[in-house]
C-alpha positions in Angstrom: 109.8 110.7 123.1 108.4 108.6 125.9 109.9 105.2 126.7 106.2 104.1 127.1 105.5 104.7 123.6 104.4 101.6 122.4 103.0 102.7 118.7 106.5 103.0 117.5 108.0 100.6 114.9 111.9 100.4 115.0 114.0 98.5 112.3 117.3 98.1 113.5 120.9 97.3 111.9 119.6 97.4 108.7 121.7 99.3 105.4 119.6 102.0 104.8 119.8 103.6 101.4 117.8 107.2 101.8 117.2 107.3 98.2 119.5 109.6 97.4 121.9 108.7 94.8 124.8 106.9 96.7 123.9 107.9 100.2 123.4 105.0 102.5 124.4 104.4 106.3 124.4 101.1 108.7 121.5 102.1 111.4 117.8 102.0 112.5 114.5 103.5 111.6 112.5 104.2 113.6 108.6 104.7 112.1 105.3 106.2 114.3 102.2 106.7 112.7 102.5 107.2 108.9 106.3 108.8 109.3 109.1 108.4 109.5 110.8 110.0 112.9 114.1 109.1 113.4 117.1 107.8 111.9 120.6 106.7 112.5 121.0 105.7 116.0 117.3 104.7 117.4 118.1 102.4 120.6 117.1 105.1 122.9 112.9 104.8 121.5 111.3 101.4 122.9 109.1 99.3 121.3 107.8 96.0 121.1 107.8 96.2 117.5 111.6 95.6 116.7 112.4 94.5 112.9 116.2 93.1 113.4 117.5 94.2 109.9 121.0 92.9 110.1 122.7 92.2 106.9 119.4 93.5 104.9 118.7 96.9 102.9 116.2 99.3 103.6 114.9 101.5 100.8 112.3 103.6 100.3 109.0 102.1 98.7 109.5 101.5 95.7 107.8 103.6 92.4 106.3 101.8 89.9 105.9 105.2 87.5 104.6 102.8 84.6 101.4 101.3 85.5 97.8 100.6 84.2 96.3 99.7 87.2 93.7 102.6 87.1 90.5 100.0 88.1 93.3 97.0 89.5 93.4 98.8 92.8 89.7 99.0 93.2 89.1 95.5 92.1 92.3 93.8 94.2 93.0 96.2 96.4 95.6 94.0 98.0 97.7 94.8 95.3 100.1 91.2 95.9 101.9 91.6 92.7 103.0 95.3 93.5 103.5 95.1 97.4 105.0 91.5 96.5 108.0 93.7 94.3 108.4 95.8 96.7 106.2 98.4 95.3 104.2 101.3 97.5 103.4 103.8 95.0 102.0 103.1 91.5 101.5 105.7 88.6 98.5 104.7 86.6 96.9 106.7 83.4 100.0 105.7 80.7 100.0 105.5 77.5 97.3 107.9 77.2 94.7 105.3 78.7 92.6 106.5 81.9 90.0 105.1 83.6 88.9 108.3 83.7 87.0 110.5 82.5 84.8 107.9 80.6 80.8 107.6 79.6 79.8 104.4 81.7 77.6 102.9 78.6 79.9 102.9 76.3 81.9 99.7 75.2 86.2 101.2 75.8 87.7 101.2 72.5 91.5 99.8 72.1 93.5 100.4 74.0 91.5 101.1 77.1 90.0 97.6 77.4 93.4 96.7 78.6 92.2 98.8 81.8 89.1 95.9 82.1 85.4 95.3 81.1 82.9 98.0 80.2 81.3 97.4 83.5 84.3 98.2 85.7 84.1 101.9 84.2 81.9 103.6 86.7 83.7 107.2 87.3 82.6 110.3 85.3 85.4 112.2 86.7 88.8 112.1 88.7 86.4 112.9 92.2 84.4 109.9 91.5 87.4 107.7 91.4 89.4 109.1 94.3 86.0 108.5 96.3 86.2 105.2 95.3 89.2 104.6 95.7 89.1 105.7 99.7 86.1 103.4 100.1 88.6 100.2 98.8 91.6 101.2 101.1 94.2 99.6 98.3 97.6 98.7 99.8 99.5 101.0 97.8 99.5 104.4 96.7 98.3 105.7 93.7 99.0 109.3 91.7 96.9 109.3 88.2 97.7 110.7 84.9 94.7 111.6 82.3 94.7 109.7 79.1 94.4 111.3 75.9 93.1 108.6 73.9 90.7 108.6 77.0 89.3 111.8 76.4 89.2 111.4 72.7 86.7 108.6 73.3 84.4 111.3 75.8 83.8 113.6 72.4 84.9 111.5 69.6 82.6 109.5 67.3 85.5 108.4 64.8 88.8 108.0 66.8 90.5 107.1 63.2 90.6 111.0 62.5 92.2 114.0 64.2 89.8 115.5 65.9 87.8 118.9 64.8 88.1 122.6 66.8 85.2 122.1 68.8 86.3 118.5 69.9 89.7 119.9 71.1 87.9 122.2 72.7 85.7 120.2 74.8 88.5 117.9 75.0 90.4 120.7 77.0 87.5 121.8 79.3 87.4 117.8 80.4 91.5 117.7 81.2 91.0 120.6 82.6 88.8 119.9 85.3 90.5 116.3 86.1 93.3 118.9 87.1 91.3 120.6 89.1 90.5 117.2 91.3 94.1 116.5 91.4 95.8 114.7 88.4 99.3 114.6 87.5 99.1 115.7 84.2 98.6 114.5 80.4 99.6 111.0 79.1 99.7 110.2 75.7 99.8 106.8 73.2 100.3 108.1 69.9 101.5 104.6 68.2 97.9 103.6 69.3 95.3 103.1 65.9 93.0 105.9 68.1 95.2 108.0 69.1 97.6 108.0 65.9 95.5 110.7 63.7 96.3 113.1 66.2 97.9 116.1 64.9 100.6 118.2 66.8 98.4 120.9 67.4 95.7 118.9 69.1 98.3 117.3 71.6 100.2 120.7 72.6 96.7 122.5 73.1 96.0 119.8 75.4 99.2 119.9 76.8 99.2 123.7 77.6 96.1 122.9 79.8 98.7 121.3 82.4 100.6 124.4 82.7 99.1 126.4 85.1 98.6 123.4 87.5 102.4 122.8 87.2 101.8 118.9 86.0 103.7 117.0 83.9 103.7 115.3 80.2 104.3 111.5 79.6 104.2 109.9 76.2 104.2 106.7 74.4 106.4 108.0 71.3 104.2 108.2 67.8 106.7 105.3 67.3 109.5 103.1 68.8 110.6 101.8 65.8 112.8 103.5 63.2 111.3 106.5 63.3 112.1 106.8 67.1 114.2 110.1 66.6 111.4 112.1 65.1 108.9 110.8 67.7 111.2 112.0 70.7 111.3 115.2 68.7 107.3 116.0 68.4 107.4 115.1 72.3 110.1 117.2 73.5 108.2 119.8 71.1 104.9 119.7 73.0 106.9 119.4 76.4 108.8 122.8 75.5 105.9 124.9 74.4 103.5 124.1 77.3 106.7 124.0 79.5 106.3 121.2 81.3 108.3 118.4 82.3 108.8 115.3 80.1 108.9 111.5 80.9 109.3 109.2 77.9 107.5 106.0 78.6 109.3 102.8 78.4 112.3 104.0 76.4 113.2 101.3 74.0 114.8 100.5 70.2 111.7 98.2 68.7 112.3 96.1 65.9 114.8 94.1 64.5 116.1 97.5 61.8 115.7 99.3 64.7 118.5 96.9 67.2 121.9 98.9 68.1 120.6 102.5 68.6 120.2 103.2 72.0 123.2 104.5 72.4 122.1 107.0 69.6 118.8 107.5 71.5 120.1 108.3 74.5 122.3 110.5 73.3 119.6 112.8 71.6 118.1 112.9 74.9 120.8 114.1 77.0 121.4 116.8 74.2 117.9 117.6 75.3 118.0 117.4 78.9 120.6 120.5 78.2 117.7 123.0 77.8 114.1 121.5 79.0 113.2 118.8 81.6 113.1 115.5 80.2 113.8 112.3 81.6 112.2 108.0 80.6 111.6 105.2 82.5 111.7 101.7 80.9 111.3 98.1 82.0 113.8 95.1 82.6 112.8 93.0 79.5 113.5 92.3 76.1 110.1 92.1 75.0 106.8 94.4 75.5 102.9 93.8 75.6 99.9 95.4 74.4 97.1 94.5 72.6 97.7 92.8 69.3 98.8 95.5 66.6 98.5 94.2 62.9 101.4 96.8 62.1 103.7 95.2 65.0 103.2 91.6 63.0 106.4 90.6 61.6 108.0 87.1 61.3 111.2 88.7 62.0 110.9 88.6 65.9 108.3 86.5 68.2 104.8 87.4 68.7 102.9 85.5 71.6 99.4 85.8 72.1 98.3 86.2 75.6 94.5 86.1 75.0 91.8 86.5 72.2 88.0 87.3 72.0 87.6 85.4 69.0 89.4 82.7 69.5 90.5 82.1 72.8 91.7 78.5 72.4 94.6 79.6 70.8 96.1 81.8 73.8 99.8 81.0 75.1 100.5 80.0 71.7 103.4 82.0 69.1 101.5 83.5 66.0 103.4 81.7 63.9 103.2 78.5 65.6 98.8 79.8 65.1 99.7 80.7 61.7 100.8 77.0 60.7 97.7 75.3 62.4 95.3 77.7 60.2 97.1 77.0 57.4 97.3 80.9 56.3 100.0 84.2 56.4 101.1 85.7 59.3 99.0 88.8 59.3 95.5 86.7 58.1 96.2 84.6 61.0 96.8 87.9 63.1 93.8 89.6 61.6 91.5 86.5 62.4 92.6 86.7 65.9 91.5 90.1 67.1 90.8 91.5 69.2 93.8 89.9 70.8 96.8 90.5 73.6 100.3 89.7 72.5 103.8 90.1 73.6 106.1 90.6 71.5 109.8 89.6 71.4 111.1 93.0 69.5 114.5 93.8 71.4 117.8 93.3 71.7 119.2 92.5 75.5 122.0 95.3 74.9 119.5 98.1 74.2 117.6 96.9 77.1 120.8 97.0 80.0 121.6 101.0 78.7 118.5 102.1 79.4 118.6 100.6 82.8 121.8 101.7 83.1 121.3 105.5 82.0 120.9 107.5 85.1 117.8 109.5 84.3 115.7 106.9 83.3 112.9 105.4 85.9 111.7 101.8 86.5 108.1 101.2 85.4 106.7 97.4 85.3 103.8 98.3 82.5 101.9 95.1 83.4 98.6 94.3 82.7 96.6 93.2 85.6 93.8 92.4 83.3 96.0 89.9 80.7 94.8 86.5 81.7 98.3 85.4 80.8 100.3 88.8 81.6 104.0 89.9 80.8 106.3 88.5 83.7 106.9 92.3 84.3 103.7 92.9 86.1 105.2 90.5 89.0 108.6 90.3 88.3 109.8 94.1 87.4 111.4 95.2 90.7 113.4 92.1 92.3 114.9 91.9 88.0 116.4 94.8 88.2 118.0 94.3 91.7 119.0 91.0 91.5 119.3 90.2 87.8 120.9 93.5 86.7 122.5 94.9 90.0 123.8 91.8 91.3 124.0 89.5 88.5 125.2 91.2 85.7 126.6 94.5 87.0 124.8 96.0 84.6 123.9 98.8 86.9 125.2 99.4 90.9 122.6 98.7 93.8 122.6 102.3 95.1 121.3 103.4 91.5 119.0 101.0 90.8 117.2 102.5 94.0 117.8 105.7 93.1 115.8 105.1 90.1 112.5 103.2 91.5 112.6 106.1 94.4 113.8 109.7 94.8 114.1 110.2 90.9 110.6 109.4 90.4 109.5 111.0 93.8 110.9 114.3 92.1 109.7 114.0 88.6 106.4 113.6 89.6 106.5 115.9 92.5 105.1 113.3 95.1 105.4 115.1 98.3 107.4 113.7 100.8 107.7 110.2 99.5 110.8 108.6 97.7 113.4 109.0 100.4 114.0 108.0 103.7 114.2 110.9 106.1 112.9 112.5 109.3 109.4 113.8 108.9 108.9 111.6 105.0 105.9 109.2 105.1 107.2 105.8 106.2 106.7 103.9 102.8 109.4 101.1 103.1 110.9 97.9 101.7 113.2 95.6 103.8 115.0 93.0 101.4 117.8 90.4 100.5 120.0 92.2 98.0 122.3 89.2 98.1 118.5 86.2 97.2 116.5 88.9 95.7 114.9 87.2 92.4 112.4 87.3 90.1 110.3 84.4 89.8 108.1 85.6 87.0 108.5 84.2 83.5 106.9 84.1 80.0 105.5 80.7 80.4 104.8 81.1 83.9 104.6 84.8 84.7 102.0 84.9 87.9 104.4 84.5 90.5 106.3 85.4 93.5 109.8 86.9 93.9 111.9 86.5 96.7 113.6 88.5 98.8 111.1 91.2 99.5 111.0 90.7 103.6 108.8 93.4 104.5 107.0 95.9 103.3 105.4 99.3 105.0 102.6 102.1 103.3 102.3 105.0 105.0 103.5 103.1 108.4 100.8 100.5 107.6 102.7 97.0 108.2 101.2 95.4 104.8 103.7 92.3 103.8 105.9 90.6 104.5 107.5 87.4 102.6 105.5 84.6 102.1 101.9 86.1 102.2 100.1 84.7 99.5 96.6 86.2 98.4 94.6 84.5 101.1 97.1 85.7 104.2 97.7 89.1 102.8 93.7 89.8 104.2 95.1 89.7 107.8 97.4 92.5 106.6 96.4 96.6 106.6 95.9 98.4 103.7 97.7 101.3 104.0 97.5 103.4 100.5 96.6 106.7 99.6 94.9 109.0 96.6 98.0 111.3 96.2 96.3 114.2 94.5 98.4 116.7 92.3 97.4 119.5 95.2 
């Protein structure tokens, strides 16, 4: 390599974890392009782009494999509250919600308004996003799942019932060709009102579609409540026959008769992981968020509302605390309110730190970009688990909490040369604190910064570093790529 080479970015002194599980080293980087092209000792390349990295980690950008920011990327491309985290690589199309395939004149039912408005649904098919997508140049990268409450709503007229032979069917020839343009695979919500008539058969024949394309299936359990076993049962079920690999999404113990069992949980899923592929990801929080489910409502744990179309002067208020104004039960007050947002308080701490702590299971935020007051997890996610749970309360070690935001998820989702640093890898990377990293996000205050995140890289693309705030970050490149499937 020439000594004249100016295009070269070196980070030096820095303790580099490669992603592997407890492989690190005290060296340099050095990046040209979008890779990554040396490692270990780098003072022989020159550059005037030196990044002194003493006393700091470098990882690998990190994975946010639990995402619904399908349309986010197009609309707010600069992506703050990912790259802010850390975050190069988001997995959108959970919970069986896809901004594609859709019918542009039609109003999205629950739960794919979460996604946005009717009039940010423009793409017919996976082509027609990816196009648009390359036209907005987002910051990050961004692999996408097919939703099969989605599709249900392409050939469905009454979401409420499981759907006939000649709607599976045409359901099947639509996943299908999404494959064909380069999706990941099938993701499913069956807890969701639209998606919950679904029968077995109709999921696994969808499923089986994915098979020859060598994807993978991601579920939102048909419940995560007492019931969970059963649920993780029907999905390792459609997993096995259509041989495919498994993610359960956000892997948790819901519900207040449900607290104590993730031990139990877990445990069925090893026993599993024994003869199929199957693996979770969950998020660093006692509480989740959706939209406002009349058969979540319960006085027995909190319920905030984030936001209501029918009455959106009562936002950032408890439902009980709604409940009392009105003057009426829990669930009229709840029923007046839709359609509604809400998080809901519905776990216990312990449950939360083993799944964190078990070593197959991924980090996934599963914020909602769109929630005009949104879970702290769509900022905060990332620097949590790091600081809060690595550092803080040694709930899990450093080197596995990067393991688990990189290489794990690079591999289950078979994201080509991402998720580790090495010679020849694309140079998505995140320089940071480990000893000040710290979420800043909270419930009553949940749109903001953490710290600690120094620098990020996409694809070589130098695209933030700490501080930016959404004005600055436009001075920045936009590095992020459509990784297709193929």
């Amino acid at each position: 390599m020439s000594d004249n080479n100016f295009n070269i970015t070196v980070i030096r002194n820095a303790t580099v974890y490669t992603g592997k599980l407890n492989e690190w080293f005290v060296g340099d980087v050095a990046i040209a392009g979008e890779r990554i092209i040396a490692l270990g000792d780098c003072s022989h390349f020159y550059s005037e782009q030196v990044i002194d990295a003493t006393g700091l980690i470098l990882a690998p950008g990190f994975i946010d494999v639990h995402t619904h920011d399908d349309l986010e990327v197009i609309r707010n491309p600069h992506m703050l509250c990912k790259l802010s985290q850390g975050v190069t690589t988001v997995i959108a199309g959970n919970c069986g919600i896809s901004s594609v395939p859709c019918v542009t004149d039609v109003e999205p039912v629950d739960p794919i308004n979460l996604l946005g408005p009717k009039a940010d649904f423009k793409y017919t098919n996976l082509t027609d996003f990816r196009n648009a997508f390359e036209r907005a140049k987002p910051s990050v990268n961004l692999a996408q799942l097919i939703g099969h409450t989605s599709l249900r709503a392409q050939v469905m007229n009454d979401l409420s019932k499981p759907a006939s032979e000649d709607e599976i069917t045409q359901m099947q020839s639509l996943l299908r060709t999404q494959m064909e343009q380069g999706a990941l695979g099938l993701s499913t919500g069956l807890a969701y009102p639209n998606a919950k008539a679904s029968s077995s058969n109709e999921v696994n024949r969808l499923a089986a579609q994915v098979t020859p394309f060598e994807g993978v299936y991601t579920t939102h359990l048909r419940t995560e409540f007492q019931g969970i076993i059963d649920a993780m049962d029907e999905a390792f079920a459609t997993a096995k026959q259509a041989n495919l690999p498994l993610v359960i999404s956000h892997l948790k113990c819901a519900g207040i008769d449900n607290w104590g069992r993730a031990a139990e949980v877990l445990a069925h899923l090893e026993d599993k992981r024994k003869s199929q592929s199957v693996c979770c990801d969950c998020y660093p929080y006692a509480a989740s968020s959706s939209t406002l489910d009349l058969n979540q409502v319960t006085d027995s744990t909190e319920i905030y509302i984030t936001w209501s179309e029918t009455h959106p002067e009562m936002a950032k208020r408890t439902l009980a605390d709604i409940a009392k104004a009105w003057q009426l039960p829990l669930m009229e007050a709840a029923k007046k309110l839709m359609p509604a947002g809400a998080v809901y308080h519905c776990m216990l701490e312990d449950d939360v730190k083993q799944f964190l702590s078990f070593e197959n299971s991924m980090i996934g935020s599963d914020g909602l970009p769109c929630d005009p007051h949104p879970h702290p997890r769509l900022w905060g996610t990332f620097p949590r688990v790091l600081g809060h749970y690595a550092r803080d309360e040694n709930t899990l070690s450093l080197a596995l909490a990067i393991h688990k935001m990189t290489a794990l998820p690079s591999s289950k989702f078979k994201l080509n040369k991402r998720g580790k640093i090495a010679k020849g890898y694309f140079a998505d990377l995140v320089l940071f604190d480990a000893n000040t990293i710290t979420d800043n996000a909270t419930f009553d205050s949940p749109i903001a910064q953490s710290v600690g995140i120094k620098h990020v890289w996409v694809n070589g693309e130098d695209s933030f570093v700490e501080g930016l705030d959404e004005l600055s970050i436009t001075q920045y490149g936009r590095g992020g790529r459509f990784l297709s499937r193929t």
